[in-house]
C-alpha positions in Angstrom: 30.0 15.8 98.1 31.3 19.2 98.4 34.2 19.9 100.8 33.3 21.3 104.0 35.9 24.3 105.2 36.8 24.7 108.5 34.3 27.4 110.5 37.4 30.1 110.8 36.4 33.6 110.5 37.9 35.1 107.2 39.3 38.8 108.7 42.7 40.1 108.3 44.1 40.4 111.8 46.2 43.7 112.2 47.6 41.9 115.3 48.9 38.5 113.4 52.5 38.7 112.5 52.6 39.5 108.9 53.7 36.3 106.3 55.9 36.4 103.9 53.8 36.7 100.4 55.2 35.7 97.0 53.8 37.6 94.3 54.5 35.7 90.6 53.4 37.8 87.2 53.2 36.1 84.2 55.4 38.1 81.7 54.6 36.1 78.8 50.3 37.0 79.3 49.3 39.4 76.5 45.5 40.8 75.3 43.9 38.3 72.5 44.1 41.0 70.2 47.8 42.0 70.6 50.5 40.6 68.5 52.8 38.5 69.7 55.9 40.4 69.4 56.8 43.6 71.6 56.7 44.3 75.3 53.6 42.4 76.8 51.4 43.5 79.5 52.6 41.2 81.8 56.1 42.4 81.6 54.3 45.8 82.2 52.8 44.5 85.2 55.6 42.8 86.1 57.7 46.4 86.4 54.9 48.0 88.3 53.9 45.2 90.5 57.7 45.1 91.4 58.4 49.1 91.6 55.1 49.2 93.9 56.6 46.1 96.2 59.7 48.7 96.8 61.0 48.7 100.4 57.7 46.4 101.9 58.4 43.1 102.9 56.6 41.8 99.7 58.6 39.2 97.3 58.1 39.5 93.7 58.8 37.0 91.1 58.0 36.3 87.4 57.1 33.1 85.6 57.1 32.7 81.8 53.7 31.0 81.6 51.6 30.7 84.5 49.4 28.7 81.8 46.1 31.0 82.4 46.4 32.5 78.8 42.7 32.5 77.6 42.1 34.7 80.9 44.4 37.9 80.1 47.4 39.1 82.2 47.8 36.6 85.8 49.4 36.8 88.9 50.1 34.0 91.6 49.9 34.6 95.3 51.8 32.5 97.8 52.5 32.2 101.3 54.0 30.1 104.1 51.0 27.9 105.5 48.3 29.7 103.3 46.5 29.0 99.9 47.9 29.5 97.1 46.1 32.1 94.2 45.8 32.2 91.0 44.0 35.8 89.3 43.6 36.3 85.3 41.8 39.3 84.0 44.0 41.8 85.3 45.4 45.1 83.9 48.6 46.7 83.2 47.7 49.4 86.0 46.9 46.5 88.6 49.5 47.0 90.6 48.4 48.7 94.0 45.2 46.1 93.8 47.6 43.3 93.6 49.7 44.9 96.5 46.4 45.6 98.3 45.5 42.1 98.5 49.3 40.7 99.1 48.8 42.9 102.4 45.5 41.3 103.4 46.6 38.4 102.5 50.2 38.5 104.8 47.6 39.9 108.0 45.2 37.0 107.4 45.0 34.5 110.6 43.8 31.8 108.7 46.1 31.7 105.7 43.2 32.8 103.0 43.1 36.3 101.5 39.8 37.8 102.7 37.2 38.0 100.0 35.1 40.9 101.0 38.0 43.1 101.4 39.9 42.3 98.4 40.3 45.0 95.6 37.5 44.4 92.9 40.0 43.3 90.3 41.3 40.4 93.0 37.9 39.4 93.3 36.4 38.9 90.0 39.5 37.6 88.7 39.9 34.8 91.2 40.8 31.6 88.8 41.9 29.2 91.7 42.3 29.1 95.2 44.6 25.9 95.8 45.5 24.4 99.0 48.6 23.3 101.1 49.6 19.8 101.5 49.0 20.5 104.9 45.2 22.1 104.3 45.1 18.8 102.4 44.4 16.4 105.1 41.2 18.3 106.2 39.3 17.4 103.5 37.1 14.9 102.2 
């Protein structure tokens, strides 16, 4: 049986009070091809992601592994009462999409980062979408 979400519509609201988001960059996620020694593209990502989160009210951390490796460079998105996201297949030069979506995703009413108005790269490199405890108790 699949699990039914709640009919809430799925818009950022410019009015909603903006959440704190959490970006976390893997700095360990490298291309297949690369060698394992040197700077990796998720440290790269890492130094943009964080240099583009500059004076907004946008929190960036960094994880060794976020454990995503077969799906190139990943990012985690978190916030207070909203799902958590995981994206792979992302670039070096992701940083404004990633910013792009951390900013739909603090406007969101509903705690989920709008898919139609995600940045390309945020939508077809969702990997997971994972619930709070509290989203928990809504489902099946």
């Amino acid at each position: 049986m699949a699990a039914v979400r709640p009919a809430i519509p799925n818009v950022p609201d410019p009015a909603c009070e903006p959440a704190a988001v959490t970006i976390v960059v893997c700095r360990s996620c490298r291309l297949r091809d690369m060698p394992a020694d040197g700077v990796r593209p998720g440290v790269r990502l890492l130094e943009a992601v964080s240099e583009a989160a500059r004076n907004t009210d946008i929190s960036v951390k960094s994880a060794g592994c976020l454990g995503n490796c077969r799906r190139g460079i990943s990012v985690a998105m978190l916030r207070p009462g909203g799902w958590s996201y995981l994206f792979g297949e992302l670039e070096e030069t992701s940083a404004d999409d990633i910013l792009a979506g951390a900013a739909l995703f603090a406007t969101s009413s509903d705690g989920f980062m709008p898919f139609g108005a995600r940045p390309e790269a945020l939508k077809r490199g969702l990997i997971a979408r994972i619930p709070t405890f509290d989203h928990l108790k809504d489902l099946p």
